[in-house]
C-alpha positions as CSV (number, residue, x, y, z in Angstrom):
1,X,112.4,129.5,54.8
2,X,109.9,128.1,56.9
3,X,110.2,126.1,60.5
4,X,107.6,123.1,61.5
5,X,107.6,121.7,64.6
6,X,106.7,118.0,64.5
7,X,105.5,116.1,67.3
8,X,106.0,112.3,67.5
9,X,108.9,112.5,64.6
10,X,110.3,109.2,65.3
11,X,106.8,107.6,64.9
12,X,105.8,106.2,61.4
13,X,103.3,108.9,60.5
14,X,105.2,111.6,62.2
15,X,108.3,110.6,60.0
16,X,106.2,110.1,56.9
17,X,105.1,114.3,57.7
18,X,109.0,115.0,58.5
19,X,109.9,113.7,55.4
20,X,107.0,115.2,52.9
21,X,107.3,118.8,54.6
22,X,111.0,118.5,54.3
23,X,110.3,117.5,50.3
24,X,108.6,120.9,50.4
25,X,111.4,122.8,51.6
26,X,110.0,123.5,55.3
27,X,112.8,123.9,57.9
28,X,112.0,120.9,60.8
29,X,111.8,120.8,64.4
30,X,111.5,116.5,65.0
31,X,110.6,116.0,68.5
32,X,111.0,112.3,69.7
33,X,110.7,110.8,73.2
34,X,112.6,107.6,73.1
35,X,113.5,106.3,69.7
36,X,116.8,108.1,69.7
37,X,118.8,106.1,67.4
38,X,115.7,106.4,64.6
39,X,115.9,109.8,64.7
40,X,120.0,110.1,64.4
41,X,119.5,108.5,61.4
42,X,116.4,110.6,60.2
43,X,118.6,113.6,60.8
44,X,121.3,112.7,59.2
45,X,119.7,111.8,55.8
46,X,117.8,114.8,56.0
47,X,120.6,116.7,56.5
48,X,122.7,114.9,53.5
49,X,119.1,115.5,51.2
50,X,118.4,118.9,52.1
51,X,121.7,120.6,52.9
52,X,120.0,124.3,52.6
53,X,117.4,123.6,55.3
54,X,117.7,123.5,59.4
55,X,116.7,119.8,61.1
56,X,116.6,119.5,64.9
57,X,116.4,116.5,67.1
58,X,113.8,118.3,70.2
59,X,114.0,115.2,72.9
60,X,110.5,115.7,75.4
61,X,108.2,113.5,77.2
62,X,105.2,115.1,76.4
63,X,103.5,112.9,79.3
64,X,105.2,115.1,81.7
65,X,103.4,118.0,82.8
66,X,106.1,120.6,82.3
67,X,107.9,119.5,79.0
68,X,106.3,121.5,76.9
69,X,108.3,124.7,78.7
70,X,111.3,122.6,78.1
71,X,110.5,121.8,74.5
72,X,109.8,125.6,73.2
73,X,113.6,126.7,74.9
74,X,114.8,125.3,71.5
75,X,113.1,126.3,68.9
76,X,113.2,130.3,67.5
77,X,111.0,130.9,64.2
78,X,108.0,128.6,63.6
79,X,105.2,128.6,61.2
80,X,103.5,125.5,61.9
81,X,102.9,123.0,64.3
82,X,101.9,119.5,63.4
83,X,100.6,117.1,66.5
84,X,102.0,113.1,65.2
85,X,102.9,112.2,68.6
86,X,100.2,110.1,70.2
87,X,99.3,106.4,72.4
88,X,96.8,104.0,73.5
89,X,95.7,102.3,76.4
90,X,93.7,99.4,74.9
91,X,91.6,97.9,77.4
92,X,88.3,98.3,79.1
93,X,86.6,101.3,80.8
94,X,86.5,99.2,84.2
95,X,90.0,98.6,83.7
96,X,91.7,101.8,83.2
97,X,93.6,103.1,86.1
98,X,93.7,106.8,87.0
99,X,97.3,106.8,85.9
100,X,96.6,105.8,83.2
101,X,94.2,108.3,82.6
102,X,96.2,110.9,83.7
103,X,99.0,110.0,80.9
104,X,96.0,109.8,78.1
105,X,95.1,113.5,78.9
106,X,98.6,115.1,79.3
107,X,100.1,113.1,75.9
108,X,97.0,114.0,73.6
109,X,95.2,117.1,75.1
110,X,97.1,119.1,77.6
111,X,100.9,119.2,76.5
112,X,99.0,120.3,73.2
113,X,96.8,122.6,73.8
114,X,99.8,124.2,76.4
115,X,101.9,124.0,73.1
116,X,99.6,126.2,71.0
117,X,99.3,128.6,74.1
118,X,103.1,129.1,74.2
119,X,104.0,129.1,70.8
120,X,101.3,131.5,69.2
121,X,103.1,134.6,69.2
122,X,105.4,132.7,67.3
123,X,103.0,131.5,65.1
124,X,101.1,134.9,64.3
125,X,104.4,137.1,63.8
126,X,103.9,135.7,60.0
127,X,101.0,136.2,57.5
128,X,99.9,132.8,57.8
129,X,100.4,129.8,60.1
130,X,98.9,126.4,60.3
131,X,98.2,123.9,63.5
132,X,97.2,120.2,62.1
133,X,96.5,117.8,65.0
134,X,96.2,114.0,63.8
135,X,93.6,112.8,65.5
136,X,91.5,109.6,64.9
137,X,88.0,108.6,63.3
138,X,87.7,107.4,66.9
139,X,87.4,110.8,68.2
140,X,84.4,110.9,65.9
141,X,82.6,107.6,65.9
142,X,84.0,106.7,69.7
143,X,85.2,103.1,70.0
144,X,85.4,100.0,72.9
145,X,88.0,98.8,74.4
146,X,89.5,102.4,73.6
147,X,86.8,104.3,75.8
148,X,89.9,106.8,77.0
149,X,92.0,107.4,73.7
150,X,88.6,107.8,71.9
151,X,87.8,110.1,74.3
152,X,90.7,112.1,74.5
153,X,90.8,112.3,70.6
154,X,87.4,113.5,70.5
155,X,88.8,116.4,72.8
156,X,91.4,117.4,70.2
157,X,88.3,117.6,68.0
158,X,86.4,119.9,70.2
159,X,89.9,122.1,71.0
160,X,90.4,122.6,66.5
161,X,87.3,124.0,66.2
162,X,87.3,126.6,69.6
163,X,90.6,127.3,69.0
164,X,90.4,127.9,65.5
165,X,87.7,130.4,65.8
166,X,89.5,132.4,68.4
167,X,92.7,132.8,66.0
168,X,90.9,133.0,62.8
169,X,92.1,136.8,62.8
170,X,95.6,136.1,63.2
171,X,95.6,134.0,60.0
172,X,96.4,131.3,62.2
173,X,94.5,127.9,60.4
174,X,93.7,125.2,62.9
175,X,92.9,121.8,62.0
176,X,92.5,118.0,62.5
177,X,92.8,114.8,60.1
178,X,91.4,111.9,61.7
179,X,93.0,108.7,60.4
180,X,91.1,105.4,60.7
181,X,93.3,102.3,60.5
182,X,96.8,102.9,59.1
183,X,99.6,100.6,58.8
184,X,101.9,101.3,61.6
185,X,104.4,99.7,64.1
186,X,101.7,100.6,66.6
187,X,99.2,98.7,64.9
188,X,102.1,95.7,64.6
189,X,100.4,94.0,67.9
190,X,97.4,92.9,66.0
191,X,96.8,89.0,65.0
192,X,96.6,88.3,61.3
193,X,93.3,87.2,61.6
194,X,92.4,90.6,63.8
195,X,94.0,92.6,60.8
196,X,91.8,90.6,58.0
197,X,88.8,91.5,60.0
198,X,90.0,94.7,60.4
199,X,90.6,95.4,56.3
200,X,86.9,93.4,55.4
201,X,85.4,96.2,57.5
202,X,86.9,99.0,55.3
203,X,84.8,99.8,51.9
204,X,88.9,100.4,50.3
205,X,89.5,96.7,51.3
206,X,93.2,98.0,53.2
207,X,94.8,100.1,55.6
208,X,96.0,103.8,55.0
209,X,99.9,104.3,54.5
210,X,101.4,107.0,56.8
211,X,102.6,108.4,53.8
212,X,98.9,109.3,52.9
213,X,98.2,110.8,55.9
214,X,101.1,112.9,55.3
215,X,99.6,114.0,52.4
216,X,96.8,115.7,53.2
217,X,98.6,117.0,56.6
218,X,100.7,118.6,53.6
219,X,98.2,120.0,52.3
220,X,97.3,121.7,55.5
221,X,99.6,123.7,56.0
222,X,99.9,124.7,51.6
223,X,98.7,127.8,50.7
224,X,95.9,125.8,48.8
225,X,94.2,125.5,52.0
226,X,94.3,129.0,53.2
227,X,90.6,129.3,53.6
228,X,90.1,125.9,55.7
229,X,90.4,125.9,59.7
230,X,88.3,124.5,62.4
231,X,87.9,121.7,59.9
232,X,88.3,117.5,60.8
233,X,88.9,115.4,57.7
234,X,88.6,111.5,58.1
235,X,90.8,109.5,56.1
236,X,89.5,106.1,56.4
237,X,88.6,104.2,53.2
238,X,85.8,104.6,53.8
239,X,85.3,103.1,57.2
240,X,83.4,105.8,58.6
241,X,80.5,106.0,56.3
């Protein structure tokens, strides 16, 4: 049996991954922050689905410099690791505080990237691992009024791609899929209007569903994609072209 850790479980797209990988038979480690309650209830239908596999609740605030020691203390075997957890601060450059900054940084590049360093000789005991960080087109194509996210996004980029080079002999895989506008609560802020703009800009004419983005993260980590790491795959609708 096989353990994946996923960050941000309690998120749409991280409990659209829970639920696929779990389909799949993987073991689960769902790490949440604050939607407690969401993920009881996760658990327990998991639990009542798939009575042969292990699900954990892992509670971290993965803003906080040192909850990423914390986190690991509960987990044993693992085989993958899939980054769902993630926020914005959506307002100018000039605006930004250095707080703010600082919370950007630890929640998206950081706590990762301190998560991959603890948990790898975890990861290579076994013939093959995966790492799959959602990212964002943003992290590609950059974006106002999101100068910091896009910024830190485009750092998870950089991080698959030197990372996955350094493990490439440990059949460890490392990877990225970079979402463009999917339809999630934290996309529920937007105006009507700002969401019909939003869908005339994309050639598909709609948002992604999470449960396509936990599709191809599904495909990550399958044995059908063995021979792809350091790679970033949009999933946009065409939005990026």
């Amino acid at each position: 049996m096989k353990y994946v850790l996923v960050t941000g479980a309690s998120g749409d797209i991280g409990e659209a991954c829970v639920k696929q990988l779990a389909k799949k038979g993987y073991s689960v480690y769902c790490h949440y922050f604050r939607n407690e309650q969401k993920m009881k209830s996760l658990l327990s239908d998991l639990i009542l689905q798939y009575p042969k596999q292990d699900f954990f609740a892992l509670q971290a605030d993965l803003s906080s410099p040192n909850s990423v020691e914390e986190l690991i203390q509960n987990m044993f075997q693992l085989h993958a690791i899939v980054f769902a957890h993630g926020d914005t601060v959506y307002k100018l450059l000039s605006d930004t505080t250095p707080d703010e900054m600082t919370y950007l940084w630890l929640t998206h590049v950081y706590n990762p990237i301190r998560l991959c360093q603890l948990c790898q000789p975890k990861l290579t005991q076994h013939s093959h691992s995966q790492i799959v960080f959602i990212s964002s087109v943003y992290g590609l194509i950059g974006s106002s009024m999101e100068v910091m996210y896009s910024t830190v996004k485009g750092a998870q980029i950089a991080f698959v791609k030197s990372y996955a080079k350094e493990v490439a002999s440990m059949n460890l895989t490392v990877n990225a899929v970079a979402p463009g506008a999917v339809d999630t609560h934290m996309n529920a802020l937007w105006s009507k209007e700002e969401k019909e703009t939003l869908r005339s800009d994309i050639p598909l004419n709609r948002l992604a569903h999470p449960k396509e983005v936990a599709s191809l993260v599904s495909y990550l980590l399958s044995s059908d994609a063995s021979y792809m790491t350091g790679t970033t795959i949009p999933l946009t609708g065409g939005w990026s072209i």
